[in-house]
Phi, psi and omega in degrees: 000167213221134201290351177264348174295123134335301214281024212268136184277134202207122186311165159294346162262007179271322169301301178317316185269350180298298197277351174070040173252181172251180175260006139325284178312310183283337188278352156335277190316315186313303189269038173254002181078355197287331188243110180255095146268166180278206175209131189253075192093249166251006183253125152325120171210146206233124147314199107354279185299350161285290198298004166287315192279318177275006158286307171302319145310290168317318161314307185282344170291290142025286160259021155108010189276163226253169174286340207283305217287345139357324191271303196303298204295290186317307163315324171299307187280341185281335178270324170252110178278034154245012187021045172308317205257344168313322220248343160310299172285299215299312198290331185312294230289315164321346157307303168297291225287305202293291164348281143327275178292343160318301190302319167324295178311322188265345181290301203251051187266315170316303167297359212226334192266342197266330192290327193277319102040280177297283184328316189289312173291319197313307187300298187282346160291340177287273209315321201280300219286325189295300183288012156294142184253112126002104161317129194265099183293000000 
């Protein structure tokens, strides 16, 4: 086989370390249905196209997608070769996804200006209590 075969095959600790994964994390997928390798006796062996599929996954995890629509995106590609409705679906939910973390981004802009505030009063009461002169009875 030829390093451009599709059909070309690879172990589950060869993927794994390809992918910065455990061979844990692929049999994760595996049995979530998202990834099918085959099998050569009892080892696990992966085409391309698993270790494609798990480069997409791991990506959409990444960018914060759920395992189900990961599935949806996959299911997708797999029903359309023209992949219209993938890159359809994909751009709505990545629509969302920028959406979501925008709101995140301005919560925790918000949040990081209200912590420095109170660090900022906590601090000059520490000062002004350190630099009070005791009253002398």
């Amino acid at each position: 086989m030829t390093a451009d075969d599709p059909q070309e095959l690879r172990g589950i600790q060869e993927v794994a370390a390809s992918l910065g994964v455990t061979a844990r994390t692929l049999r994760f997928y595996e049995d979530r249905g998202l990834i099918e390798p085959r099998r050569v006796g009892t080892a696990r062996v992966y085409t391309r196209r698993e270790t494609g599929r798990m480069q997409l996954i791991l990506r959409g995890k990444r960018l914060g997608f759920s395992l189900r629509e990961i599935e949806e995106f996959l299911d997708l590609y797999d029903a359309d070769p023209q992949h219209v409705e993938q890159m359809r679906a994909l751009a709505e939910r990545c629509r969302e996804r920028i959406e979501e973390l925008n709101q995140q981004k301005i919560a925790i802009v918000q949040t990081l200006a209200e912590l420095e505030t109170i660090e900022r009063e906590a601090m000059e009461r520490v000062t002004a209590a350190l630099t009070e002169i005791p009253a002398v009875p």
